[in-house]
N, C-alpha and C positions, 0 to 999 in steps of 0.2 A: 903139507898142503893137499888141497884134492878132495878133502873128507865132503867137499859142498860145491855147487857152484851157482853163478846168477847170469842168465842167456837171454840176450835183447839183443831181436831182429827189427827191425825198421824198416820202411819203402820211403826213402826221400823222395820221392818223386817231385814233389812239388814245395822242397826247399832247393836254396842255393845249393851247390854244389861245394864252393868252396865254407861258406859257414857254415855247413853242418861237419864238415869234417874238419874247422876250424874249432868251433863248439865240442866235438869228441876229444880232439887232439891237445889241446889248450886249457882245455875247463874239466871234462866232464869227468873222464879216467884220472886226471892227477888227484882229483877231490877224490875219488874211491880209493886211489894207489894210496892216498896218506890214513886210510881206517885202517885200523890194526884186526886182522883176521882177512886180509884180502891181499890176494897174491898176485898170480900174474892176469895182470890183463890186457887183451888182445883182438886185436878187430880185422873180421873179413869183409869178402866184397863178393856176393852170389856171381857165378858164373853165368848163369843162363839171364839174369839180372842185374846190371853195374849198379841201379839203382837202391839194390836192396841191402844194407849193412848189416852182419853181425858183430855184436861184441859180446864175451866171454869171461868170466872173472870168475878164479878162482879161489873157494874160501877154505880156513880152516874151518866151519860149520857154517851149517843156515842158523845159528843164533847170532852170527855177524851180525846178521841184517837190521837184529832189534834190539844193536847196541845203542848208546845215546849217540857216538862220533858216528854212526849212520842213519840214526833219525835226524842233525842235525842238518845233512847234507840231500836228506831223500824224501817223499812224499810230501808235507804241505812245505818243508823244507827247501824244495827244491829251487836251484835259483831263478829269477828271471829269464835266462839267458834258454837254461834247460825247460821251463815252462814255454815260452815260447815257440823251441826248435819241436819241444813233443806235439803242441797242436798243430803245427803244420804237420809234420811226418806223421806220419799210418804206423803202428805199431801190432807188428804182423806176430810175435811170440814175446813172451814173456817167461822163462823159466827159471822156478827156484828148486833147485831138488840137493839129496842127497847121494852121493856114489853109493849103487848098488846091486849087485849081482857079478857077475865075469868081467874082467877085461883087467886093462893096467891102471894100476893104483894111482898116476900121477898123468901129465897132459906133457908131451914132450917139447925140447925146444927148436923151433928153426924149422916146422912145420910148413910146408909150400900152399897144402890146402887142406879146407877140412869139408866132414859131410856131419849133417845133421839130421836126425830124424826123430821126430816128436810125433807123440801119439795116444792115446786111450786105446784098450782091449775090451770086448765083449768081455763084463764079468766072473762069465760061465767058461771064458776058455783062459782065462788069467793065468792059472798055473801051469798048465801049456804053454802060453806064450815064452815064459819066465823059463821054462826048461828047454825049450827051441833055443830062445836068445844065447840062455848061458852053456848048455849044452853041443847045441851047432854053430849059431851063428857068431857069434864073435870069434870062436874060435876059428870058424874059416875063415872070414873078413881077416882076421886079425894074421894070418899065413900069407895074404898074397902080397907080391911082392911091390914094395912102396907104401905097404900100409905101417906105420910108425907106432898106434897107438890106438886101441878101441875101449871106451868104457861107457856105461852106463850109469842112470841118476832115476832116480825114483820123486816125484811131488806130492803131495796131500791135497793139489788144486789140479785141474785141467791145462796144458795136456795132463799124464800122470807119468810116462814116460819117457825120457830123452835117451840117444846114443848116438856120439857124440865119438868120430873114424876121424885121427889126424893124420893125413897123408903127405908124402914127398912134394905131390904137384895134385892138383885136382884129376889129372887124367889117369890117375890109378883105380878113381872109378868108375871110369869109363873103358878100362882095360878089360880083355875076354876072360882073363883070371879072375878079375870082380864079379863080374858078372854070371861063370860058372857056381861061384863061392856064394853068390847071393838071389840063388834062383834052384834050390833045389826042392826036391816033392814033397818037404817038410813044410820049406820057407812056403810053396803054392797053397797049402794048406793052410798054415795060418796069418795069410794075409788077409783073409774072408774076415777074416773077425776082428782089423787095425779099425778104431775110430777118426777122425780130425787129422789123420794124418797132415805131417807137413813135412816137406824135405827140402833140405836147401845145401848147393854145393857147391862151395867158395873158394877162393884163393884168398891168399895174405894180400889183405889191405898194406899199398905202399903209398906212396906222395911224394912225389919226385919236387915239391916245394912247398 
């Protein structure tokens, strides 16, 4: 598993609280868990936002997606239930990509929190970016300690970029080892050139009922 994966972030703000995580937890994930090519999937809760949900699915390819057992469940397909919950909720990322460049091959298990970072690069510094990321940066992200698991994913659509830090607890990113690790005169350089950035950093979604 791992070769692909499909990343939807959401701002409920202005649904129930308990239906939308009724709607995830009851409906949404079991009809994806049952497509064949779709593995683990798993959902967070931004930290700096309770409001804002990730959920993660991991595929054996992105031609999952344009099987019939998931056309039959996804776009005009979708049900009621999910048609409904999507026009209330704000749907803040959408990513399909494939695993590409540094990091670990697989998503590990029993993850405390994760970090996301989605983005487009200036054209002209693409291949730069691409030897920063796999050259320095995952490998230092990937050394500090409580970091579990770093890998990257490439899209054909906007953003173009995801990477995608499974950590112990969310506060490994806010640790001064993080922060050394991800702040050097490499990474200051080419942050000038991130487009649409977006970063969002969660803990595991739980539901005490």
């Amino acid at each position: 598993m791992g070769k692909g994966i499909l990343l939807v972030a959401f701002d409920f703000t202005r649904a129930h609280e308990d239906e939308f995580h009724d709607w995830y937890d009851l409906e949404h994930i079991p009809e994806r868990e049952r497509v064949p090519g779709f593995g683990d999937c798993t959902r967070w809760i931004s930290v700096e936002n309770p409001k804002v949900a990730i959920a993660s699915y991991e595929l054996d390819n992105l031609s999952v997606l344009e099987t019939p057992a998931y056309r039959a469940i996804g776009g005009d397909n979708l049900s009621v239930w999910s048609k409904r919950m999507i026009r209330i909720c704000k749907r803040l990322l959408r990513f399909e990509g494939k695993k590409f460049g540094a990091g670990a091959a697989e998503s590990p298990r029993g993850a405390g929190g994760l970090l996301i970072n989605a983005m487009n690069v200036a054209p002209e510094h693409e291949a730069e970016f691409n030897e920063w990321y796999d050259g320095e940066h995952i490998p230092a992200l990937s050394a500090v300690p409580g970091a579990l698991a770093a890998r990257r994913f490439r899209s054909a659509a906007s953003p173009r970029y995801l990477a995608i830090y499974h950590l112990q607890t969310p506060e490994v990113a806010m640790s001064a080892a993080w922060q050394t690790a991800a702040n050097t005169p490499w990474t200051e350089r080419i942050r000038h050139h991130f487009r649409d950035r977006q970063r969002i950093l969660c803990g595991a979604y739980r539901r005490d009922r």
